[in-house]
SEKE-503768 format. One record per residue (C-alpha): z, y, x; residue number from 1. Coordinates in Angstrom, 2 decimals. Example, Ala and Ser with C-alpha at 12.3 -4.5 7.8 and 13.67 -1.06 7.14 Angstrom:
+---------+---------+---------+-----+
!      up !   north !    east !   k !
+---------+---------+---------+-----+
!    7.80 !   -4.50 !   12.30 !   1 !
!    7.14 !   -1.06 !   13.67 !   2 !
+---------+---------+---------+-----+
END
This chain:
+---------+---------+---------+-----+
!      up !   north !    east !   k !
+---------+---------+---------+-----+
!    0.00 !    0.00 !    0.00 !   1 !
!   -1.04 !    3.24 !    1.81 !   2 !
!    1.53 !    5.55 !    2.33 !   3 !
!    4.38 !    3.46 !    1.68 !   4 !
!    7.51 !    3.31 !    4.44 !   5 !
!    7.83 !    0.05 !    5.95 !   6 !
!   11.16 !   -0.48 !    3.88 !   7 !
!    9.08 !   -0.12 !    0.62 !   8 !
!    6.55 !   -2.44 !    1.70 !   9 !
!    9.10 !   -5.15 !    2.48 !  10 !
!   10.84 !   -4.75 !   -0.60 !  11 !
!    7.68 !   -4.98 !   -2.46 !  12 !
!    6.93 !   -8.38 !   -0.40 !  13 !
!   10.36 !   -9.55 !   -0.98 !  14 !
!   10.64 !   -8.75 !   -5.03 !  15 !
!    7.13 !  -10.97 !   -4.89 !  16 !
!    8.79 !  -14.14 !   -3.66 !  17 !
!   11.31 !  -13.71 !   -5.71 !  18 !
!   11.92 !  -16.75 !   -8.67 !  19 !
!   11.75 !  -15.55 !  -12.37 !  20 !
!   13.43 !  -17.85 !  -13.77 !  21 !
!   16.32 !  -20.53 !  -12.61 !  22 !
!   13.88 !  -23.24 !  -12.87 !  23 !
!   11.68 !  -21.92 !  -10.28 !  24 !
!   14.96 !  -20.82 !   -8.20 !  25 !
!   16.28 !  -23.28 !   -5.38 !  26 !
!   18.98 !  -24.33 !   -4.06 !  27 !
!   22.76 !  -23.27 !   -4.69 !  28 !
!   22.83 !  -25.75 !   -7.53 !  29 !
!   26.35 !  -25.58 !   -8.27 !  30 !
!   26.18 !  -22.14 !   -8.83 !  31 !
!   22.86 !  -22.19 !  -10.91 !  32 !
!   23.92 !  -24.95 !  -13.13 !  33 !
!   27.58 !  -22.96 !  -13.91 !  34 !
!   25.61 !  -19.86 !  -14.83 !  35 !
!   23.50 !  -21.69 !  -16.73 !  36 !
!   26.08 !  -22.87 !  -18.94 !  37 !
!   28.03 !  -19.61 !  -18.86 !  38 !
!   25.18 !  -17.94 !  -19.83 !  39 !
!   23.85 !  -20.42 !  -22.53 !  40 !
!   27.74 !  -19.76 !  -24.53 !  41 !
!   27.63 !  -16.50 !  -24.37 !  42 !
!   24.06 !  -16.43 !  -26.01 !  43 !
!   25.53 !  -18.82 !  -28.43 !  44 !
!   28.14 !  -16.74 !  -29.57 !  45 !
!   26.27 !  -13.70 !  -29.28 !  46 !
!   28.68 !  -11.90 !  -26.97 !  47 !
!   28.11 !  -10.23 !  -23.53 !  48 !
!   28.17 !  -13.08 !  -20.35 !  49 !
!   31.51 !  -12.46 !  -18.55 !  50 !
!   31.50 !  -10.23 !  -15.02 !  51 !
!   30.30 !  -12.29 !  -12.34 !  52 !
!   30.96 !  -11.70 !   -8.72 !  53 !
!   29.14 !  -12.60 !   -5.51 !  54 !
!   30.05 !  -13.43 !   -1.99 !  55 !
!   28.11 !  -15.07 !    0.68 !  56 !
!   26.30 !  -13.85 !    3.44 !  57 !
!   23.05 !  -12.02 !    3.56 !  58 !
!   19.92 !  -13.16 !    1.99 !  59 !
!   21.26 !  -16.16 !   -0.09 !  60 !
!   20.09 !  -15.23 !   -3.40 !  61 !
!   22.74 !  -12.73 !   -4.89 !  62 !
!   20.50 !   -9.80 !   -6.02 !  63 !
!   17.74 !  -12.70 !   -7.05 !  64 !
!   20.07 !  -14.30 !   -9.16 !  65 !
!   21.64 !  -11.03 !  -10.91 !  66 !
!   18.25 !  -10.41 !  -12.02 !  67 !
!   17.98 !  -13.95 !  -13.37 !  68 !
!   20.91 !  -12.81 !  -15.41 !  69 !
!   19.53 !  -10.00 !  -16.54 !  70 !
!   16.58 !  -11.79 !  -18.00 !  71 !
!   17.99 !  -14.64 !  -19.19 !  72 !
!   20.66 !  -12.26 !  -21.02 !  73 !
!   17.69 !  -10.56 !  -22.28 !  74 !
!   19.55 !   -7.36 !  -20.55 !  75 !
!   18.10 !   -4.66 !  -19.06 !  76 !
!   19.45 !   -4.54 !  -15.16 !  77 !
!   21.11 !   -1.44 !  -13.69 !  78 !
!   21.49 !   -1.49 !   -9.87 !  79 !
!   23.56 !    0.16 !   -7.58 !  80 !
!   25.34 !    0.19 !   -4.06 !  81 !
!   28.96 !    0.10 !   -3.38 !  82 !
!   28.37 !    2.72 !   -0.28 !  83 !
!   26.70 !    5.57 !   -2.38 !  84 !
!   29.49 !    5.39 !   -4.85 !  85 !
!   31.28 !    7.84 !   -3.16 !  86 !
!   33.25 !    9.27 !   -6.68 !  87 !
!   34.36 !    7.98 !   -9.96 !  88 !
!   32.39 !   10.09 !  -11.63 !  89 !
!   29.10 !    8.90 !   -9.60 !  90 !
!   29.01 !    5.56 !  -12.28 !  91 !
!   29.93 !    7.64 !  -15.53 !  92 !
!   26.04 !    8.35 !  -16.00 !  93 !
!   25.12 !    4.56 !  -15.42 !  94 !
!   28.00 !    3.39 !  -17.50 !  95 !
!   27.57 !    5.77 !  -20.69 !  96 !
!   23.82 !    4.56 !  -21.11 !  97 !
!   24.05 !    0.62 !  -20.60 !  98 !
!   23.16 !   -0.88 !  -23.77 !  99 !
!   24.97 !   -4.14 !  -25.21 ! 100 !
!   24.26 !   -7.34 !  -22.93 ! 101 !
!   22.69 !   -5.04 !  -20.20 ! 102 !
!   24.06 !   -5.79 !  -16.52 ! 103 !
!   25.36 !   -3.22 !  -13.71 ! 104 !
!   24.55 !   -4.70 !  -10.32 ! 105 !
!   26.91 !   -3.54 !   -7.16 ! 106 !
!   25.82 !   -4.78 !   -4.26 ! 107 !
!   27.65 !   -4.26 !   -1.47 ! 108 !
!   30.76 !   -3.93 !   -3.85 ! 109 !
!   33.69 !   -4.37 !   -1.05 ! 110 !
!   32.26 !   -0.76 !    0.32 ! 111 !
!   33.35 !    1.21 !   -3.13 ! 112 !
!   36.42 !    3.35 !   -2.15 ! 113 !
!   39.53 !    3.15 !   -4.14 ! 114 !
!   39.30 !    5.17 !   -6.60 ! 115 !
!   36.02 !    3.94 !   -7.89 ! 116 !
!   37.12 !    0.28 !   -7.67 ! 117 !
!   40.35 !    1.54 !  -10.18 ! 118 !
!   37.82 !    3.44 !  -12.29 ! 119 !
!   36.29 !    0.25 !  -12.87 ! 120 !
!   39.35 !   -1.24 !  -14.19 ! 121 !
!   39.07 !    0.19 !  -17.76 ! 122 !
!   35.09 !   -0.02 !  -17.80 ! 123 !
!   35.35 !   -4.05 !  -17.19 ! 124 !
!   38.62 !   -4.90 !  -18.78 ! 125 !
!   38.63 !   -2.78 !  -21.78 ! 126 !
!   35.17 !   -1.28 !  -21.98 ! 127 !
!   35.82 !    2.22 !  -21.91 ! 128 !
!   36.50 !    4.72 !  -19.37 ! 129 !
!   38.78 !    7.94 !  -19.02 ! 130 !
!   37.61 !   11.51 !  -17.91 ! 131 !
!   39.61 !   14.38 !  -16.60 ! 132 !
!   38.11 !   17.28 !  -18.33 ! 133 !
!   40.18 !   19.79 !  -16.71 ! 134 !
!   42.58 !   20.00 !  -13.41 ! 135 !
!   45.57 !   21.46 !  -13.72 ! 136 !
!   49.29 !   21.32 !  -15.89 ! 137 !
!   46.63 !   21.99 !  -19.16 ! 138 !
!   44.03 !   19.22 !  -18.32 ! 139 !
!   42.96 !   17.26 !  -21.12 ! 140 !
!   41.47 !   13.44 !  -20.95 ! 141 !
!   38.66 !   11.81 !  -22.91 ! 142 !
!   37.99 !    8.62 !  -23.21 ! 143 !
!   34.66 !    7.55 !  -23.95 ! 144 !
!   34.03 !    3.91 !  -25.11 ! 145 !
!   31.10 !    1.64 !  -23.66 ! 146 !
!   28.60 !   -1.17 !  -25.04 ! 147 !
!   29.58 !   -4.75 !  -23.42 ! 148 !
!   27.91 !   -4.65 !  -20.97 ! 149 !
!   28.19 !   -7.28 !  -17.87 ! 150 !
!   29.17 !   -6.19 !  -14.59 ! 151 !
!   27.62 !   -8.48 !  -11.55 ! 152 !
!   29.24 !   -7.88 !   -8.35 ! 153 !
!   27.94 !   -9.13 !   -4.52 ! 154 !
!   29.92 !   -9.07 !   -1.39 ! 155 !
!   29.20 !  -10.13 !    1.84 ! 156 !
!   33.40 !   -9.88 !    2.89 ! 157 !
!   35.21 !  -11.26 !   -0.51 ! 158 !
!   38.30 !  -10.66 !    1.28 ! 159 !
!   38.58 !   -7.01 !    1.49 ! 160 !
!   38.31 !   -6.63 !   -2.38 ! 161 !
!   41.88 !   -5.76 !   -3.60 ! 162 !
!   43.10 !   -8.86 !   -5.61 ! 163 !
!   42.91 !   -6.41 !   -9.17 ! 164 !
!   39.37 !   -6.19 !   -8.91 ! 165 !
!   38.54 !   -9.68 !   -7.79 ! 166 !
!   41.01 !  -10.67 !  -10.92 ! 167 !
!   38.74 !   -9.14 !  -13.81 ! 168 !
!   35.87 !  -11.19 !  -12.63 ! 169 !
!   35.55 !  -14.00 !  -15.20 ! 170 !
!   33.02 !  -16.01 !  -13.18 ! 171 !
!   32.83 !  -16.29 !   -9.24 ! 172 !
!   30.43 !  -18.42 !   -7.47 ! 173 !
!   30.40 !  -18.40 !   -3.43 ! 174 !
!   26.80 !  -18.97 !   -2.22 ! 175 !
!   26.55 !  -21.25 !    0.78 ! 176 !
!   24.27 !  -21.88 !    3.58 ! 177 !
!   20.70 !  -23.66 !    2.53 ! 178 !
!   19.60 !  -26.96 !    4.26 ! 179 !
!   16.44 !  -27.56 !    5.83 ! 180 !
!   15.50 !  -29.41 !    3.10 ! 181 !
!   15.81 !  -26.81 !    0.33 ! 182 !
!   14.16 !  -24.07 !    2.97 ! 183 !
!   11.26 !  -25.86 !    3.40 ! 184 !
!   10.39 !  -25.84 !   -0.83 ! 185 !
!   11.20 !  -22.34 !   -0.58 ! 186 !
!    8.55 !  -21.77 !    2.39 ! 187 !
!    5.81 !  -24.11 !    0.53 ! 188 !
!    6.20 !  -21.85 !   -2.53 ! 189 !
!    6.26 !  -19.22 !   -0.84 ! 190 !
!    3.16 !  -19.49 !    1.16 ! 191 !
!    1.33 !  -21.31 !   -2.08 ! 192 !
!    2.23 !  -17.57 !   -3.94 ! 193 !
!    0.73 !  -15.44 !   -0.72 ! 194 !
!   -2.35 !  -17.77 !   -0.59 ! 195 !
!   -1.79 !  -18.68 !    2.71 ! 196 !
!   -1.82 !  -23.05 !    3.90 ! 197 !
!    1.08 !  -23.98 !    5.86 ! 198 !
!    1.36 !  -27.72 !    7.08 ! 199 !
!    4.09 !  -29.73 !    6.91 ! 200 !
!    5.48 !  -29.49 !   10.39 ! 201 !
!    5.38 !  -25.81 !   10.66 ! 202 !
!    7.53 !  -25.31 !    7.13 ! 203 !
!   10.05 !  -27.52 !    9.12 ! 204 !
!   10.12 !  -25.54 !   12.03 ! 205 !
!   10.48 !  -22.14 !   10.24 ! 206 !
!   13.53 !  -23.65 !    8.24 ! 207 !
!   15.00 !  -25.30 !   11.11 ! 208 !
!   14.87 !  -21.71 !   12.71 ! 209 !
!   16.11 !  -19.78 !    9.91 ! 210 !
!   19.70 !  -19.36 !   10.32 ! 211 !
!   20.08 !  -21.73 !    6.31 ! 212 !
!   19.01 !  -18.39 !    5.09 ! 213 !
!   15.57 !  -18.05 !    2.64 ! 214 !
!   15.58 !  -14.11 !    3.10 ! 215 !
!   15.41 !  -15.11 !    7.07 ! 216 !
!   12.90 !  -17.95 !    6.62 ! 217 !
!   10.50 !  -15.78 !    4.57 ! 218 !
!   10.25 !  -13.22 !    7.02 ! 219 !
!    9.31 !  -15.48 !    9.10 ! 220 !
!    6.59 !  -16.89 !    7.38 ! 221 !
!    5.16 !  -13.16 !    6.84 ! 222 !
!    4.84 !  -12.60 !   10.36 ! 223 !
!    3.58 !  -16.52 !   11.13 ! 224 !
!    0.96 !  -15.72 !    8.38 ! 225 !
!    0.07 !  -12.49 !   10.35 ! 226 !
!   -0.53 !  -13.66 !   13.54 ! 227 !
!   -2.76 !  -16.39 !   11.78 ! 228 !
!   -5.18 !  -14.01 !   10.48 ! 229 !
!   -5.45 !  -12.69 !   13.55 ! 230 !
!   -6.43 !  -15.72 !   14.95 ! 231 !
!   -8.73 !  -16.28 !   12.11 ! 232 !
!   -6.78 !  -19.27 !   11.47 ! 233 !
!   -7.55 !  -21.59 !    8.48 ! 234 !
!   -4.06 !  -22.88 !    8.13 ! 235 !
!   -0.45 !  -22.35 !   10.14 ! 236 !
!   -0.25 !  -24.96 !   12.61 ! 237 !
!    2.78 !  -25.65 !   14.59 ! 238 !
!    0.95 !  -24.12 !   17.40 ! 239 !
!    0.59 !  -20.77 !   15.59 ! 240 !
!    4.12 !  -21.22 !   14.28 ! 241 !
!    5.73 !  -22.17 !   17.78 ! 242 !
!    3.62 !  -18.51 !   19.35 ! 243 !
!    4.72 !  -16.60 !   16.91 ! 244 !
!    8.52 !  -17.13 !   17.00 ! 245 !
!    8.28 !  -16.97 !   20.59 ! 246 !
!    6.88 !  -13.45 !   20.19 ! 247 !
!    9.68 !  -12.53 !   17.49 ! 248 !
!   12.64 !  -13.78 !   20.57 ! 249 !
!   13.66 !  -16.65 !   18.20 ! 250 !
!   14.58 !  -19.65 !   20.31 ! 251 !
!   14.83 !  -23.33 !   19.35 ! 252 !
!   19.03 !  -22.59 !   18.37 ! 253 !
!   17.50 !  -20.01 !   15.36 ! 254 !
!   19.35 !  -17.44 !   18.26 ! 255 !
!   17.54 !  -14.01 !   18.39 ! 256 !
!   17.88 !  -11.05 !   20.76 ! 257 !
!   21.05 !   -9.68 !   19.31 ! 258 !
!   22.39 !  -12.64 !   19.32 ! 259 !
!   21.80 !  -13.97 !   22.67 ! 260 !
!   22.92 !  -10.36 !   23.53 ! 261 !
!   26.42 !  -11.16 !   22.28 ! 262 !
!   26.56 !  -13.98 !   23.85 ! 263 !
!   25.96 !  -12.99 !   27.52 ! 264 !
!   28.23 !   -9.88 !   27.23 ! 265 !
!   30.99 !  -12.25 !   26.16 ! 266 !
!   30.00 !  -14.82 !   28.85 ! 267 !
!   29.96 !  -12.36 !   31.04 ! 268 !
!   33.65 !  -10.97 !   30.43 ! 269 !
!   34.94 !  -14.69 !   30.42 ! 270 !
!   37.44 !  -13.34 !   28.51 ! 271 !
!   38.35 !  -12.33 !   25.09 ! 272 !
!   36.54 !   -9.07 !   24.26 ! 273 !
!   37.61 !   -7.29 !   21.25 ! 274 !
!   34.88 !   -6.13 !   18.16 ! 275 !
!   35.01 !   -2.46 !   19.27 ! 276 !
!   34.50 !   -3.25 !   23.06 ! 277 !
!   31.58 !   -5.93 !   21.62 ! 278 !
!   30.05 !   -3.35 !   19.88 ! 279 !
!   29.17 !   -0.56 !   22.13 ! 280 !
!   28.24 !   -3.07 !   24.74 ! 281 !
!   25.48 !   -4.39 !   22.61 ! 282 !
!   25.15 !   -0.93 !   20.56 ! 283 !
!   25.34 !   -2.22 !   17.22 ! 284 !
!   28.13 !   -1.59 !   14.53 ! 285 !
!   30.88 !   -3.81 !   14.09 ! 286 !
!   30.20 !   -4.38 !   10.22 ! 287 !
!   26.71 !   -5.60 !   11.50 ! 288 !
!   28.18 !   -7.90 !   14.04 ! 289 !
!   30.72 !   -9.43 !   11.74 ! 290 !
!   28.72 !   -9.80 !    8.42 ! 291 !
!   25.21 !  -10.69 !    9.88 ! 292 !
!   26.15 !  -12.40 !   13.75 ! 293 !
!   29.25 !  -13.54 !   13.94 ! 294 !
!   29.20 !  -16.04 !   10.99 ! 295 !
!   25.91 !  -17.92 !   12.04 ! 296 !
!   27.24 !  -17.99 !   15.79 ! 297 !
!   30.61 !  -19.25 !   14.75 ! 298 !
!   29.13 !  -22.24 !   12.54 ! 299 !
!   27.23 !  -23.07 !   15.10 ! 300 !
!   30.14 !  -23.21 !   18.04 ! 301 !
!   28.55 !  -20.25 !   19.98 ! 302 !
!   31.64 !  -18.25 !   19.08 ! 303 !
!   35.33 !  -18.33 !   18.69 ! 304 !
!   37.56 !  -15.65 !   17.37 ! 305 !
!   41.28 !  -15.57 !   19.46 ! 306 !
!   44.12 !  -13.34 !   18.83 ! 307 !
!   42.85 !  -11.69 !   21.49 ! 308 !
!   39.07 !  -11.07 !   20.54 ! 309 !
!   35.84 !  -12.82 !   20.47 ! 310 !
!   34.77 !  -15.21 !   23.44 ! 311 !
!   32.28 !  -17.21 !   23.98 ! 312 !
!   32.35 !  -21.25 !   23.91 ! 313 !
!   30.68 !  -23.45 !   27.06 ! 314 !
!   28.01 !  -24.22 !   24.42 ! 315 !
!   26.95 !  -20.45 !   24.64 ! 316 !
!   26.99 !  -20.28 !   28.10 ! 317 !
!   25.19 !  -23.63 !   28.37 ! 318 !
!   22.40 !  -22.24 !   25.81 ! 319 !
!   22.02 !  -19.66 !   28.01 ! 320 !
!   21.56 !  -21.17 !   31.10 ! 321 !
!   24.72 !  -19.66 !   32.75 ! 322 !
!   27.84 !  -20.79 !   33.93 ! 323 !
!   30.96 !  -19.63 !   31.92 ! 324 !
!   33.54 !  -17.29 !   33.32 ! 325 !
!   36.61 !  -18.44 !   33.16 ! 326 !
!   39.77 !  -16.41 !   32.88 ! 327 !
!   42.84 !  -16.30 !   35.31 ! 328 !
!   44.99 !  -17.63 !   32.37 ! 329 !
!   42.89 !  -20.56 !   32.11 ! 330 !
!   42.71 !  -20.86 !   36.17 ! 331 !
!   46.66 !  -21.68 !   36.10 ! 332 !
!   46.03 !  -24.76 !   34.12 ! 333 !
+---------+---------+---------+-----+
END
């Protein structure tokens, strides 16, 4: 699309992959098959689908499935991020015009300061909110009531949401990791919808590579699929497949730059190094480190947390072809 930012075109490639409907959706079948049924009573009895929270890391499926709700509710979808909420009064427009069965989507909801997590309290629990007309000994409150409407939460770090606000969500479902298996359906349909023939071996290769994540795996297969037509390539070989992961820095662990970038600065210290040291040596923040790094290099035994900090395991220093520092505390034993 000329003129469009990169952001906006990835978005646009992104919404396209995206299932509409929970038969075409994959994986996280636990979750899918108890929203199913959640959703199928409240149709039943005709009443708004209970709030729904979130949590798992990036690119699992949260903001794919709130829309799911939204159209299986028949709902319109209202969508938001925790971050820009910066007010109470920032979600009084959004909330006075959501219609009966429509759905608010926070992403990012563990970023909403204090005050607009409590003004939420009413909103979900009660369906109405309160507004301070005027400051001051001679202030005067409304309250203005809402449609039931469904609120549908995401979160990347479920633990910093104060216990309140976690409470008034009827229905929580923690999305996991995705298995080869499930990536590699999710890379055949997706390169079936972009028109583009991808063998067998190369889908296993991307999902093997993909960090369990189909937001990862997909943007892989976008830039496979590019480097193909320059090739003037028929199909995506393994070949292709194998060049053009070498060319994003992704190595046969699913490790990228940033990651292998942790790891040697760690390695390197042979001791614990805490998050704010970790994150100027690498220059990246320490909300990026923790919610997109840390958890993939931890599963994997790259990375331990201490009470002292983050350090790297032998694994790490193994996968990088260097020989671990060790510290003087572990020299006395």
């Amino acid at each position: 699309m000329p003129g469009a930012s990169p952001y906006e075109r990835d978005s646009k490639f992104d919404d396209s992959l995206r299932p509409s409907s929970f038969d075409e959706f994959i994986g996280q079948k636990k979750s899918v098959q108890n929203l199913q049924i959640a959703i199928k009573a409240a149709r039943k009895r005709k009443e708004a689908l209970d709030h729904v929270l979130f949590s798992g890391l990036p690119g699992l499926g949260k903001t794919t499935l709130a829309r799911l709700i939204a159209f299986e509710m028949k709902g319109q979808l209202h969508t938001t991020m925790g971050p820009i909420l910066k007010k109470p009064g920032d979600l009084v427009g959004t909330l006075t015009k959501l219609e009966d069965g429509d759905i608010l989507f926070i992403d990012e909801c563990h970023r909403m300061l204090a005050d607009v997590e409590e003004f939420l309290y009413t909103a979900m629990e009660d369906f109405q909110i309160s507004i301070n007309m005027d400051s001051g000994m001679a202030g005067r409150t409304i309250t203005l009531p809402l449609k039931r409407f469904t609120l549908v939460g995401a979160t990347t770090r479920e633990g910093l949401l104060s216990e309140p606000f976690r409470s008034r969500f009827g229905i929580l479902e923690k999305l996991e990791w995705y298995p080869t298996t499930e990536l590699v359906r999710i890379l055949q349909r997706s390169s079936k919808i972009l028109k583009t023939e991808l063998d067998d071996e190369s889908a296993a290769l991307l999902a093997q590579r993909a960090r369990g994540t189909p937001r990862i795996a997909n943007r892989y297969l976008r830039r496979v699929r590019d480097l193909a037509d320059v090739k003037s390539a028929k199909k995506i070989s393994r070949t292709i497949t194998s060049e053009a992961l070498g060319m994003l820095g992704v190595d046969e662990a699913g490790l990228e730059e940033m990651d292998r970038k942790i790891l040697k600065t760690l390695v390197s210290h042979g001791v614990p190094v805490g998050i704010k040291t970790l994150a100027v040596a690498v220059g990246e923040q320490e909300d990026t480190i923790e919610e997109v790094y840390e958890p993939y290099l931890i599963q994997n035994h790259f990375l331990v947390r201490t009470s002292r900090g983050r350090k790297a395991t032998e694994k790490a220093a193994k996968h990088l072809g260097e020989e671990p520092v060790r510290d003087e505390q572990q020299r006395l034993f």
